[in-house]
RODO-2510 file (C-alpha; in nm, 4 decimals, decimal comma):
residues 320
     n   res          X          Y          Z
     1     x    -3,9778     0,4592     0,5946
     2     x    -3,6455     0,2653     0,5530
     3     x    -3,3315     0,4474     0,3951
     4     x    -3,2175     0,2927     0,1006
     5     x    -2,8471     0,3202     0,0308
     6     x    -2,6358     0,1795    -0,2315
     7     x    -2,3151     0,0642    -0,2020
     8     x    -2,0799    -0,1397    -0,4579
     9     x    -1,7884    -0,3650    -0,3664
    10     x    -1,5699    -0,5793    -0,5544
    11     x    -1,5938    -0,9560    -0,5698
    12     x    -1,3191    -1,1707    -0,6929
    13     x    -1,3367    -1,5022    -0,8706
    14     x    -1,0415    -1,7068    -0,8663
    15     x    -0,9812    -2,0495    -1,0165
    16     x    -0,8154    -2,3196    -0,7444
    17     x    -0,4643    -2,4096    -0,8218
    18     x    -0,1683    -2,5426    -0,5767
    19     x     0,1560    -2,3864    -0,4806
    20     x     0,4140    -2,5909    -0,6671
    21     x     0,6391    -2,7779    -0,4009
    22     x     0,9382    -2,7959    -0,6441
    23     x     1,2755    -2,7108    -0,5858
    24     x     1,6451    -2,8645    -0,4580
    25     x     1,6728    -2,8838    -0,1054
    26     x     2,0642    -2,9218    -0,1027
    27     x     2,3101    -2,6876    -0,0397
    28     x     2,3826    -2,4476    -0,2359
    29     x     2,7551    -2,2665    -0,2513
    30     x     2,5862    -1,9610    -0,0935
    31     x     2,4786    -2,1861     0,2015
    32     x     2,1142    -2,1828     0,1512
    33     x     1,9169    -2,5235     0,1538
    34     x     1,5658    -2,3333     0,1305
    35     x     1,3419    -2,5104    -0,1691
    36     x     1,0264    -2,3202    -0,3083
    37     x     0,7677    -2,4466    -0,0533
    38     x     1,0771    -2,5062     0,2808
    39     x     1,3184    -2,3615     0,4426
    40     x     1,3913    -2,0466     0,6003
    41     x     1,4799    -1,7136     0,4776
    42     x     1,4145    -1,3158     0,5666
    43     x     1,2797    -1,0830     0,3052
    44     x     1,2249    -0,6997     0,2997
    45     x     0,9273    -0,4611     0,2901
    46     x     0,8287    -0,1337     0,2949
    47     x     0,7002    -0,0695     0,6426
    48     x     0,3358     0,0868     0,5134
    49     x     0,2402    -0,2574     0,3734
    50     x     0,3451    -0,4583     0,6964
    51     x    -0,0782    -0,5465     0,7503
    52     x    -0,0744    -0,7144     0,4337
    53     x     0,2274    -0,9063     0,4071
    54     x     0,1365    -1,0308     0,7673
    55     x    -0,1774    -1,1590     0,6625
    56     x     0,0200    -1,2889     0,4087
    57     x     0,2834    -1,4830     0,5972
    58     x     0,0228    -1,6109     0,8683
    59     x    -0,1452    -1,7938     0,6022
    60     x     0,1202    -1,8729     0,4015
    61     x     0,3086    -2,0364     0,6907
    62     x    -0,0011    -2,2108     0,7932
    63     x    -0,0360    -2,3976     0,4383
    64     x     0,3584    -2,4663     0,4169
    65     x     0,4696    -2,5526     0,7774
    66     x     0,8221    -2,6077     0,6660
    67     x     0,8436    -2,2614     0,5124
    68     x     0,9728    -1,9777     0,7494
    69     x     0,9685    -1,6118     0,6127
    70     x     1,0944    -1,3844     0,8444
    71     x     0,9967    -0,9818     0,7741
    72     x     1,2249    -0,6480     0,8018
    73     x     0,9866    -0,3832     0,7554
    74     x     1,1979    -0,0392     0,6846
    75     x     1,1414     0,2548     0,4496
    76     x     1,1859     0,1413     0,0812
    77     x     1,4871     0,3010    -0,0151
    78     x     1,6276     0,0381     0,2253
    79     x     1,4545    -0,2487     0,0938
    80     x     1,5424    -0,2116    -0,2517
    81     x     1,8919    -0,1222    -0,1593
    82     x     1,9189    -0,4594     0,0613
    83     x     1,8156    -0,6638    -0,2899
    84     x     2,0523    -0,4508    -0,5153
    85     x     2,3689    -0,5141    -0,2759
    86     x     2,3001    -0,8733    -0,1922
    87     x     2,1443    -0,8989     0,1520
    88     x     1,8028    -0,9806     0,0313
    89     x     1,6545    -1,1754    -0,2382
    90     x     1,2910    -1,0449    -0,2249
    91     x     1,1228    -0,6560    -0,1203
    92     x     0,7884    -0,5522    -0,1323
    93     x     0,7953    -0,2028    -0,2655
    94     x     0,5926     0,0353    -0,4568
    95     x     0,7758     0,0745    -0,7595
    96     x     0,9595    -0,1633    -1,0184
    97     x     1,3351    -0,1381    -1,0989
    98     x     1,4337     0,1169    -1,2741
    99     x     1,6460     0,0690    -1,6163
   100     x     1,9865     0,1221    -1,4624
   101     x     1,9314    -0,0926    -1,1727
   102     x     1,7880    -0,3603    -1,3723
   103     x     2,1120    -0,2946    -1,6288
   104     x     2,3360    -0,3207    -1,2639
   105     x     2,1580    -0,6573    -1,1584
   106     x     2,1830    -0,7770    -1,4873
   107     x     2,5657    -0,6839    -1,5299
   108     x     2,6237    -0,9452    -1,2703
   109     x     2,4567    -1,2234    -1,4346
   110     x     2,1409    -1,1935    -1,2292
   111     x     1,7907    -1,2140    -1,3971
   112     x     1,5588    -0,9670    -1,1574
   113     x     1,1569    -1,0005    -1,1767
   114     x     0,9392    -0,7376    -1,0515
   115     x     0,5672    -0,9517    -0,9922
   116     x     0,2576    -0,7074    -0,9712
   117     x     0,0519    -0,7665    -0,6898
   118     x    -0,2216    -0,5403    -0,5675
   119     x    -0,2785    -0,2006    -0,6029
   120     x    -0,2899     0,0093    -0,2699
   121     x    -0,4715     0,3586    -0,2496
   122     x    -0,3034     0,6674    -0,0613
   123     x    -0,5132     0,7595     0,1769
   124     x    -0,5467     1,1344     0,3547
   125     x    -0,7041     1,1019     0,7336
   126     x    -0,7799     1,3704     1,0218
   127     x    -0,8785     1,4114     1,3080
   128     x    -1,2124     1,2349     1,3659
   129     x    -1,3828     1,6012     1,4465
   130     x    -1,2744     1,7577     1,1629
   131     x    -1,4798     1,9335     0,9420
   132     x    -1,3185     1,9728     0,6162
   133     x    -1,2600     1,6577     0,4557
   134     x    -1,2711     1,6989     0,1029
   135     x    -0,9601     1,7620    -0,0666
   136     x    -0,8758     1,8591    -0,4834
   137     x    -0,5249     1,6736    -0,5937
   138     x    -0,4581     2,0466    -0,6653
   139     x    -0,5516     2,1261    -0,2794
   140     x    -0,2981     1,8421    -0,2057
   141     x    -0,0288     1,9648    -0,4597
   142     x    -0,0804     2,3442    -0,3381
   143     x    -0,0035     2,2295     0,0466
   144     x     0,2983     2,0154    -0,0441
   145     x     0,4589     2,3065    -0,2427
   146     x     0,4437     2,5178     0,0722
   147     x     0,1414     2,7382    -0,1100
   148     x    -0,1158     2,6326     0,1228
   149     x     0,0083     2,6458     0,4457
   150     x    -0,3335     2,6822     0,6487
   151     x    -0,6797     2,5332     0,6570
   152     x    -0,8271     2,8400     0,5494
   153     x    -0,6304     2,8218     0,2604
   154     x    -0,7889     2,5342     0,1291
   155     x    -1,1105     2,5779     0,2879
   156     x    -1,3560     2,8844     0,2704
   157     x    -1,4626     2,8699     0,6335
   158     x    -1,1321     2,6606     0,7154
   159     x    -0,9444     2,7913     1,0696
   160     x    -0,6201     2,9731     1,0089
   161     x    -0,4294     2,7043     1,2385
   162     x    -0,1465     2,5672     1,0332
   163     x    -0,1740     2,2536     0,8709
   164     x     0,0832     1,9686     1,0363
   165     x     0,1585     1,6837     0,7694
   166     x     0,2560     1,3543     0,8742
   167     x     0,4452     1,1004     0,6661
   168     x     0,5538     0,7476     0,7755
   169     x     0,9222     0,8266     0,7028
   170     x     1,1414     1,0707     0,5171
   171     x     1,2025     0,7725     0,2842
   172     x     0,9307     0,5520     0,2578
   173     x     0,6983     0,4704    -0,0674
   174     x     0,4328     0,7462     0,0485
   175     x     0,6633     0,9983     0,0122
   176     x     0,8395     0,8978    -0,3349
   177     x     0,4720     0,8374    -0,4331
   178     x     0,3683     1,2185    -0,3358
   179     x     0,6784     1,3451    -0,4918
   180     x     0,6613     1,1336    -0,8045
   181     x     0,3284     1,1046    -0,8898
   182     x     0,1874     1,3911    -0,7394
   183     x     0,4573     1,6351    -0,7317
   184     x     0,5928     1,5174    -1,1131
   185     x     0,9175     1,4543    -0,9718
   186     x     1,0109     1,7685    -0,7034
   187     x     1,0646     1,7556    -0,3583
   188     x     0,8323     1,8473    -0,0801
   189     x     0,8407     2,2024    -0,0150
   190     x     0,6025     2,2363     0,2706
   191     x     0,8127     2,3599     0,6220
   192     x     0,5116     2,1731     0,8200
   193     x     0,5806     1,8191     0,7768
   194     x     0,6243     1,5578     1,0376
   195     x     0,7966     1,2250     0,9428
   196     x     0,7861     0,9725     1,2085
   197     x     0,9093     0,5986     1,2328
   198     x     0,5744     0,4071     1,1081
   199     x     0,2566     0,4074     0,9684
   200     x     0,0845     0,3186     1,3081
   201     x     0,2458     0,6610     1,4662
   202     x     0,0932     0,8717     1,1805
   203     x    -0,2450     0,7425     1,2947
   204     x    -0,1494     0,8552     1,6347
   205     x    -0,0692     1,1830     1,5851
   206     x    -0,3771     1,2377     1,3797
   207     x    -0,5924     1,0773     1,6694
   208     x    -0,4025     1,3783     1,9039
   209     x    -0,3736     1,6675     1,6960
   210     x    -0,6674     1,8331     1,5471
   211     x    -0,4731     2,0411     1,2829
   212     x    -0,2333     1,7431     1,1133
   213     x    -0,3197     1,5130     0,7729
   214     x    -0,2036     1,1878     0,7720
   215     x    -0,0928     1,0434     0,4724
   216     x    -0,1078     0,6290     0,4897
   217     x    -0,1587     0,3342     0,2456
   218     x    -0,5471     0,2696     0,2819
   219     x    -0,4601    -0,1105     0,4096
   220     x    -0,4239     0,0405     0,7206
   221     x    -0,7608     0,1344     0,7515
   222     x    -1,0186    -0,1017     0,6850
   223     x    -1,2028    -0,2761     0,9679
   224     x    -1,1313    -0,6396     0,9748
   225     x    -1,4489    -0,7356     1,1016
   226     x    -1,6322    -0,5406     0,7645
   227     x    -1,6131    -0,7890     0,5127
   228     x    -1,7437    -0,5251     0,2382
   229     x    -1,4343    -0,3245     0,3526
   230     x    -1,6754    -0,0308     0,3534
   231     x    -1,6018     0,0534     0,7074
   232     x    -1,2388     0,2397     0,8408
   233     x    -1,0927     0,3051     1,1557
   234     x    -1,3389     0,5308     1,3259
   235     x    -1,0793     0,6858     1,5508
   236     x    -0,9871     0,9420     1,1974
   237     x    -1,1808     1,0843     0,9176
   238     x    -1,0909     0,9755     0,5301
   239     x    -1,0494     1,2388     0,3845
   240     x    -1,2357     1,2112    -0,0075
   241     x    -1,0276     1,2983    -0,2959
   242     x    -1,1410     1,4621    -0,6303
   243     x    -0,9354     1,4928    -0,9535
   244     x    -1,1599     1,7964    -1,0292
   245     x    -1,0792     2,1281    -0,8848
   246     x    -1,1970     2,2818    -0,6812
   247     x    -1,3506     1,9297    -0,5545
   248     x    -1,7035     1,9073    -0,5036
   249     x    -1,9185     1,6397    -0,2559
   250     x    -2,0021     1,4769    -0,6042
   251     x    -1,6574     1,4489    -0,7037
   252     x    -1,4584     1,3314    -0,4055
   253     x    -1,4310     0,9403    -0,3719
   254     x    -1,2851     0,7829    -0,0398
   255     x    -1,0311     0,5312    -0,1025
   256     x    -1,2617     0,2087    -0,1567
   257     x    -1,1444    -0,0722    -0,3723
   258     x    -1,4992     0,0072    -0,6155
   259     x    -1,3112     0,3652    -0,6631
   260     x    -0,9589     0,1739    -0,7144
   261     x    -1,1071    -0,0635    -0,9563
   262     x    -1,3075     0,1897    -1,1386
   263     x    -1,0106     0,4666    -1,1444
   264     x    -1,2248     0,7105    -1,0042
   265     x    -0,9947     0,6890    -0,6889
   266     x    -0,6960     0,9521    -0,8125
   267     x    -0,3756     0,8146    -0,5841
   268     x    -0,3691     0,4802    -0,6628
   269     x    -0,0051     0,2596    -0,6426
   270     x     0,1103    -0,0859    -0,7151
   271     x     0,2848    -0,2999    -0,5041
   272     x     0,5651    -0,5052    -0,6166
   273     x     0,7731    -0,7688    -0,5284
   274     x     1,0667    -0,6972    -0,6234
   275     x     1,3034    -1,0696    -0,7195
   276     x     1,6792    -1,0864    -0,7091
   277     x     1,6976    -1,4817    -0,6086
   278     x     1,8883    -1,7029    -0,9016
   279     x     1,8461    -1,9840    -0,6922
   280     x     1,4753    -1,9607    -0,7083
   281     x     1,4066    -2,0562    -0,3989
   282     x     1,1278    -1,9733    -0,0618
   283     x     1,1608    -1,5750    -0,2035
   284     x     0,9922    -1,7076    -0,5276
   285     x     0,7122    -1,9171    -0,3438
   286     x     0,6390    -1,6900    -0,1030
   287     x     0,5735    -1,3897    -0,3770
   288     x     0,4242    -1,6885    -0,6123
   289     x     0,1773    -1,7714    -0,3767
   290     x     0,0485    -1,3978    -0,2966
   291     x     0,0172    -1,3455    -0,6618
   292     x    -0,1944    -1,6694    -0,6966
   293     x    -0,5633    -1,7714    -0,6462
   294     x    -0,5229    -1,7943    -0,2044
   295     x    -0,2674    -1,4765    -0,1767
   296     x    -0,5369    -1,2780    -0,4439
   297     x    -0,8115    -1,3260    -0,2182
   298     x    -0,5589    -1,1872     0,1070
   299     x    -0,5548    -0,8985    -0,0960
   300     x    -0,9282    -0,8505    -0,1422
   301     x    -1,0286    -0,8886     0,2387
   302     x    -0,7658    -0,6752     0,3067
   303     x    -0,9062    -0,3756     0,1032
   304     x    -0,7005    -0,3543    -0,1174
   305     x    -0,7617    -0,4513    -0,5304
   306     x    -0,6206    -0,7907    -0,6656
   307     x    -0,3636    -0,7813    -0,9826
   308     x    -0,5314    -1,1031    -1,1090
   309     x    -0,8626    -1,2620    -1,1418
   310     x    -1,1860    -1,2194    -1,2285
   311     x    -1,3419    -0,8856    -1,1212
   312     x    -1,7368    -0,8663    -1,0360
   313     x    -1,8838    -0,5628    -0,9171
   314     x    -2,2196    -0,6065    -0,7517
   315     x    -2,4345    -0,3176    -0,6380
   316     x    -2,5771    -0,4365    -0,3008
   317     x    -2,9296    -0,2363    -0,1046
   318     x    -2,8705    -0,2559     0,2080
   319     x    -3,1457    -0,1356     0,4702
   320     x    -3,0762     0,1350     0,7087
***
C-alpha cells in the first residue's frame, strides 16, 4: 500500500508591474551619477542573508544591465553603522532604526526608510547523526543562560558531552536576535560558544563536531533543486522548535515557510533594508525591486516568506 503524506507550502500570487527607470543621471555634488535603474554603487548586508541578496543581485543585474550593485557582507552592527556615518546608503539588516538613530539621521536633514522585506526563520542544526533534535524555546533559553550546559541536561537519555554553540559572529543579527528576542534583552551567558567568521563555517563545524548547535538563518538551508523548499541540506539535522515546554514531537515545527506563515514557527525575524540615500538613487531601485512582484517571488524560492502579495496555502498528497 502507498504512504500517504501531507505536506503544505506556500504559493504566492503577485500582480506584474515594472521597475520604474526614473531618475537624474547627472552629477550630483557628492559625485554620484547613479539613476534608479543605472549606475554603480556598493551597499551593505548582514553576512547571514548573503544567499538571498545574491539571488537578488543576479537577477536584478540581469533585468537592468546598466545597474551595478556591488555587496559587503559583514556582521550588522557594521552595516548599520556604515549607513549612520555616511559610507553607505542602503543595509540589509534584521532590525529597523531605532528612535535615536532615526532622531540622529533626521538631525542632519536626512529622511531614512526602513522597507520590510521577508521574514527569515532562525534555524538550530546538528550533526546529521544526532539523536535529539527537538528543542523547547525554554531548552534554548536554559542553554544560552549557561543553565544547561550538557545534552543530558536537555535530554532524558541525552550524553553528558558538553554542548558547543556556534554563532556566525559575535555581532551579527543571530546573535542580537537570540539576545533580544529570546533572551528579552541580556547577554549570552553560556561559556561554550563558538563565534566564527560566517554562516557557511557554522555549517562546517556542525558537519565535524557531533556535540555543537548551529544557529543560522534558515535561507541557508533549503535545497535549490526542491522547489516546495521542503527539503534542507542533508549534511545537518534541523533541529524542530516548540513554544510549549517541555516540547513534544506534536509540538515542534522545523523552520518551513507553512510554519513562518502560520506563526507556528517560534523564531521568526524580518529583514530590512535599511535607506539613508536623499538622492534616491540605484540604493532605492535595488531595495524597490526586491520588495516588488519579481524580488517577492526571489524570496519565496528561496524559502523564505514574502512581505507582500497574495498568500495561498495548498495542502498537496504526495505518494511515497
Amino acid at each position: 500500500m502507498k504512504k500517504i503524506t501531507s505536506y503544505f507550502f506556500v504559493g504566492l500570487a503577485l500582480s506584474v508591474c515594472l521597475l520604474s527607470a526614473c531618475g537624474n543621471s547627472k552629477k550630483g555634488k557628492d559625485g554620484r551619477t547613479d539613476t534608479y535603474s543605472s549606475g554603480t554603487i556598493s551597499f551593505v548586508s548582514d553576512e547571514s542573508f548573503s544567499p538571498i541578496i545574491e539571488d537578488e543581485r543576479f537577477v536584478f543585474e540581469h533585468d537592468y544591465p546598466q545597474a551595478k550593485v556591488k555587496p559587503i557582507y559583514t556582521n550588522e552592527s557594521d552595516a548599520i553603522n556604515r549607513v549612520l556615518s555616511g559610507k553607505s546608503w542602503l543595509a540589509f539588516t534584521a532590525r529597523n532604526f531605532t528612535p535615536s538613530e532615526l532622531k540622529s539621521l533626521q538631525a542632519q536633514n536626512y529622511r531614512p526608510v526602513a522597507i520590510k522585506l521577508a521574514y527569515d526563520a532562525l534555524a538550530f542544526i546538528c550533526h546529521k547523526d544526532c539523536r535529539d533534535t527537538l528543542l523547547s524555546v525554554q531548552n534554548i533559553r536554559d542553554i544560552m543562560n549557561g543553565k544547561a550546559t550538557k545534552w543530558s541536561d536537555i535530554f532524558k537519555d541525552g550524553s553528558h558531552e558538553p554542548i558547543t554553540v556556534v554563532f556566525d559572529n559575535p555581532k551579527s543579527s543571530t546573535v542580537h536576535y537570540v539576545e533580544d528576542s529570546i533572551l528579552g534583552g541580556h547577554a549570552i551567558l553560556n561559556k561554550n560558544v563558538a563565534a566564527v567568521k560566517k554562516t557557511a563555517d557554522v555549517i562546517k563545524y556542525v558537519e565535524q563536531h557531533r556535540d555543537a548547535i548551529g544557529i543560522i538563518g534558515n535561507n541557508w538551508l533549503n535545497d535549490k533543486g526542491d522547489s516546495t523548499n521542503l527539503t534542507f541540506n542533508r549534511n545537518i539535522r534541523v533541529m524542530s522548535v516548540s513554544l510549549i515546554h517541555p516540547a513534544t514531537p506534536t509540538s515542534g515545527r522545523k523552520p518551513y515557510q507553512y510554519y513562518i506563515y502560520s506563526g507556528e514557527y517560534p523564531l521568526v525575524r524580518t529583514i530590512y533594508a535599511l535607506l539613508n540615500d536623499p538622492r534616491q538613487g540605484l540604493p532605492w531601485g535595488f531595495a524597490h525591486f526586491i520588495e516588488g512582484p519579481k524580488g517577492q517571488r526571489i524570496v519565496m524560492r528561496a524559502g523564505l516568506l514574502p512581505v507582500l502579495g497574495n498568500i495561498n496555502v495548498r495542502d498537496v498528497n504526495v505518494n511515497q
